[in-house]
N, C-alpha and C positions, 0 to 999 in steps of 0.2 A: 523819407522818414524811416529810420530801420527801427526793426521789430523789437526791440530795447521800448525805444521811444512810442512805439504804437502800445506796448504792454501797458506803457503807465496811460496813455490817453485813453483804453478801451476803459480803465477803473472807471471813468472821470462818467461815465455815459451806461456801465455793465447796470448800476442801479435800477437802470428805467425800462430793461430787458424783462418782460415778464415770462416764465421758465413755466410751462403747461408742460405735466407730467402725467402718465397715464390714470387715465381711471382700473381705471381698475387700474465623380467629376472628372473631372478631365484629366489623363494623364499630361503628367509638366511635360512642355516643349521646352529643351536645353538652349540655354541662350546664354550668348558671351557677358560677362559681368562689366559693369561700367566702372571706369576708370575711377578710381580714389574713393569706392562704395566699398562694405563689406560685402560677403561672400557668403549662401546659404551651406550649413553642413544637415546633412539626415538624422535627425535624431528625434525622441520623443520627447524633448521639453516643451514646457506649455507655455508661451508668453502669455502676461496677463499687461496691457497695458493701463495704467494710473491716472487720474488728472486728480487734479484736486481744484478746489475753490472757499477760499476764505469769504464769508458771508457777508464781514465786512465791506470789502470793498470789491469784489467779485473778482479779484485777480486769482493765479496759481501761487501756489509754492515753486522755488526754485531751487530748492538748498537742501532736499533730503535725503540722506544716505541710506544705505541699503541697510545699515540695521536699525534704521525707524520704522522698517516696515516688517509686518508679520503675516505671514500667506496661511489660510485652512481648507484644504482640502476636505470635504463632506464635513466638516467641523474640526479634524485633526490637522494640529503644523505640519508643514513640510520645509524642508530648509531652500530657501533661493538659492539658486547655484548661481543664476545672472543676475547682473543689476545694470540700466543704461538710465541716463538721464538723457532726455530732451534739452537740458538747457545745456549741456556740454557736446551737443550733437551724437549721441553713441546710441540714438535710438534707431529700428529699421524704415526706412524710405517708405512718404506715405504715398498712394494714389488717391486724390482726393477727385470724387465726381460729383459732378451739378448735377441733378437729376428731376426731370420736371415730367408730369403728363400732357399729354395735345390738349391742348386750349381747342376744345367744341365750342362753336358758333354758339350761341343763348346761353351757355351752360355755367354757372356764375362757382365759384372757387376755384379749384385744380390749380390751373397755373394761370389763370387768367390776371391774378391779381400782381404777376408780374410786368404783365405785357408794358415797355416802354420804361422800365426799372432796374431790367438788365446790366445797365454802366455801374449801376451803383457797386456793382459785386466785382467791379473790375478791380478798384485801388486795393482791397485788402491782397489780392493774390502778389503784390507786390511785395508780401513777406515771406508767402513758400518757401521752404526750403530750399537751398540748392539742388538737394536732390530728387525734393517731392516735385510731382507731376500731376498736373490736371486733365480732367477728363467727362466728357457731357454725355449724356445719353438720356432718352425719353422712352415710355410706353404709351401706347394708346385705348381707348376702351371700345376700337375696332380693332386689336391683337398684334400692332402693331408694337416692334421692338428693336429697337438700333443702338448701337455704340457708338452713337454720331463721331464724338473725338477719343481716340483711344488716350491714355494719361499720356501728356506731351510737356516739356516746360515752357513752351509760348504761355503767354499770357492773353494775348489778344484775339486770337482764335476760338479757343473756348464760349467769352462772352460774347462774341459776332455770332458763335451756332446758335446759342441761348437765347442770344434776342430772335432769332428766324424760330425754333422752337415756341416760343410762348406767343406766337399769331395767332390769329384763329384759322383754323381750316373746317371748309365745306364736308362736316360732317354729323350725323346725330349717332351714337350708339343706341343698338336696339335696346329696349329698357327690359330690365327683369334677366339680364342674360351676364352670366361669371366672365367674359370674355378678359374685361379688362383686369379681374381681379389674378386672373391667369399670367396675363400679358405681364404686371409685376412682377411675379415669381420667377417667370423665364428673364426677366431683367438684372434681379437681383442673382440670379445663380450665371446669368452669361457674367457679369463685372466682379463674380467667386473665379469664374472658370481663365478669367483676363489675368489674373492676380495668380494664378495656379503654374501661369505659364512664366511667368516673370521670372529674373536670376538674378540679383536675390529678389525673392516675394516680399512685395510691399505688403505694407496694411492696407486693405481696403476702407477708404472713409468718404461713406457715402451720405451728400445731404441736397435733401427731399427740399424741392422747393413748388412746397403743396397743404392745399387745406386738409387734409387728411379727412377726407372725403369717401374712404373706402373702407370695406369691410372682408374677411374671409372667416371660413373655417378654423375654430380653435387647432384643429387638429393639423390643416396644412402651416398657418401660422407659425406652428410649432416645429415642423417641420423644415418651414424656410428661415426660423433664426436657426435652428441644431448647423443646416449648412451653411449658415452664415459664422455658426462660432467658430468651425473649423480653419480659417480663415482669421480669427480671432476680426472680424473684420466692424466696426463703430458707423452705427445710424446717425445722423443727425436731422433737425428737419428746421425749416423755418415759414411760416405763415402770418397772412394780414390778420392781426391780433380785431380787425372788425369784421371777420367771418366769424358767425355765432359756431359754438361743435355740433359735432353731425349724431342728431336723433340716432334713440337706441335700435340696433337691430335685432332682429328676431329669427328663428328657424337655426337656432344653433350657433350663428355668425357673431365675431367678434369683430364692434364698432374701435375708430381710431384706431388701427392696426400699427401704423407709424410710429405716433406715439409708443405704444407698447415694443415694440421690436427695438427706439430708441433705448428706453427703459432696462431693456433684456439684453443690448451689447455696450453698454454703459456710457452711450450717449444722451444727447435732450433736444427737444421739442422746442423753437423758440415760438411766442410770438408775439409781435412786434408790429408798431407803426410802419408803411412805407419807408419812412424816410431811416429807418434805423435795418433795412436791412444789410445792410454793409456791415455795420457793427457787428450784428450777427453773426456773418460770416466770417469778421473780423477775430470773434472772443472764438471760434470754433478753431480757426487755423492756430490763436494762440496756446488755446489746449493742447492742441496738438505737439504744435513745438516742446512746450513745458512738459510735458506729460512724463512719465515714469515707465519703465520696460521690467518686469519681472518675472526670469523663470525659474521657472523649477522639476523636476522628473516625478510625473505621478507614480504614487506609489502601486496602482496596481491599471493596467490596459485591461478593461474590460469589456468595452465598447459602451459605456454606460454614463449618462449625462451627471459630474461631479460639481458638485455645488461651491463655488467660490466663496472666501473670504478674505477680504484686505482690511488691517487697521493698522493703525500707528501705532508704534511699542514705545515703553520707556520717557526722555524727555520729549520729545517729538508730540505724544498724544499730551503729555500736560500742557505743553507752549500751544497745541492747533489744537485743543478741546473742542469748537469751534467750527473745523474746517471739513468740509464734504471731500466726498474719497469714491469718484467714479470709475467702476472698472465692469467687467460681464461677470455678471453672477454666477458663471457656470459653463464647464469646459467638456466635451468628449471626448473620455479615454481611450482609445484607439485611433490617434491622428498622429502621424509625425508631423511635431511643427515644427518650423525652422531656427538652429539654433544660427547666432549671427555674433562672426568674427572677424576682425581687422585684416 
């Protein structure tokens, strides 16, 4: 079934998705370009990548041109210099990673609620891109941090590590102790630093398969989406929609960090039955595909976090009055991002 056909089957089943939104580096290693890919130039354009979703029936848009859309930089236009659409393939090559924590012995959320569910997330990878590539990795909340599969286009590899990831292993983390909340950050910045090296750099599109069971610092939080925007790199997560959310935390700490960090790189938070988590992963990769590419040249490199705006101009906002418009709320001005040509 090609991804045409999967698009219209994810509509038939997106309805029953329920979408939990928040409450609230390395220098590049030069690597030879892969054959029939575009090619990264140095510049300071900012991609902003697009999805959309009609409410109706939970699919994307396919059909919208570059002057339905209108980019505001801290609140002033800027003109898009690029425009690539995902449904004509002109967008940049994604890495997409599985991403789960150790499954502790007694310890009820995390990734436990995967264990032995693993296959189901196999079929959707069957519509990857030809050029995107998959890729697993886990933390632990004894400080443990791997890149188990670096982004690869096997298929079947990936969900063979994922199912060895989500056992349980002989261990209890000491209670009361940041280790694990650490061992994240150093996860999410090694798979910035994997992406950094690439030629050309993919987008990073990372999805959490976890109760979101943790909490940090408002202030590193902050710190670990800033270098995640650089990257312009998309969270996503998915969870057993019969884990209750995780009680408030206190001493400063921001609870559901997952969620929020979705929210912040203009991803979402599924959660869902067992038996739909394919789907899940299914509507993620189709974003993906459809999704929209838009850059532009900030008007001024200051090093200073620039607040995003996307909306639809013209006929485009009368015809999708309707239609949600996911993208990062906010880019930092002192990054060259990758501009990307044929």
């Amino acid at each position: 079934m090609n991804l045409r056909h999967r698009y219209l089957l994810v509509s038939s089943v997106t309805t029953v998705l329920s979408l939990n939104f928040p409450r609230y580096v390395l220098s590049q290693v030069p690597q030879q370009p892969e054959p029939g890919t575009v090619i990264r130039v140095s510049t300071s354009l900012v991609l902003v990548d697009v999805t959309t979703q009609n409410p109706r029936d939970g699919l994307p848009l396919n059909s919208l041109r570059k002057e339905d859309f209108r980019v505001l930089d801290n609140g002033v236009p800027v003109e898009i210099a690029t425009f690539d659409s995902g449904a004509h393939f002109g967008t940049r090559p994604v890495a997409l990673w599985l991403v789960v924590i150790c499954n502790e012995q007694n310890k009820k959320g995390g990734s436990s609620s995967f264990l032995g569910k693993e296959t189901s997330f196999r079929p959707p990878l069957n519509d990857i891109n030809e050029r995107d590539k998959i890729g697993v990795a886990h933390w632990c909340d004894n400080g443990d941090v791997r890149l188990d599969v670096l982004p690869m286009r096997d298929k079947d590899i990936p969900v063979t590590i994922l199912g060895k990831l989500v056992k349980p292993i002989p261990f209890i983390a000491p209670p009361g102790t940041r280790v694990g909340e650490l061992a994240f950050q150093r996860l999410i910045r090694s798979i910035i630093q994997d992406a950094h090296r690439k030629n050309p750099q993919p987008l990073p599109v990372v999805v959490l398969l976890d109760a979101d069971y943790t909490g940090m610092s408002s202030s590193e939080l902050q710190m670990l989406i800033d270098d995640f925007l650089e990257t312009s790199g998309i969270l996503f997560g998915i969870k057993d929609s019969a884990i209750p959310p995780m009680d408030p935390l206190m001493n400063g700490q921001t609870d559901s960090i997952f969620h929020y960090m979705a929210d912040q790189t203009g991803g979402q938070y599924f959660s869902v039955t067992p038996d739909l988590y394919g789907t899940a992963l299914e509507d993620i990769i189709v974003q993906m595909h459809f999704r929209y590419q838009l850059g532009f040249k900030p008007p001024v490199l200051d090093g200073k976090k620039h607040r995003l705006t996307v909306e639809l101009v013209g006929g485009a906002r009368k015809e999708h009055k309707a239609v949600r418009l996911r993208y990062r709320p906010a880019y930092i001005a002192a990054i060259n991002e990758p501009e990307w040509v044929q």
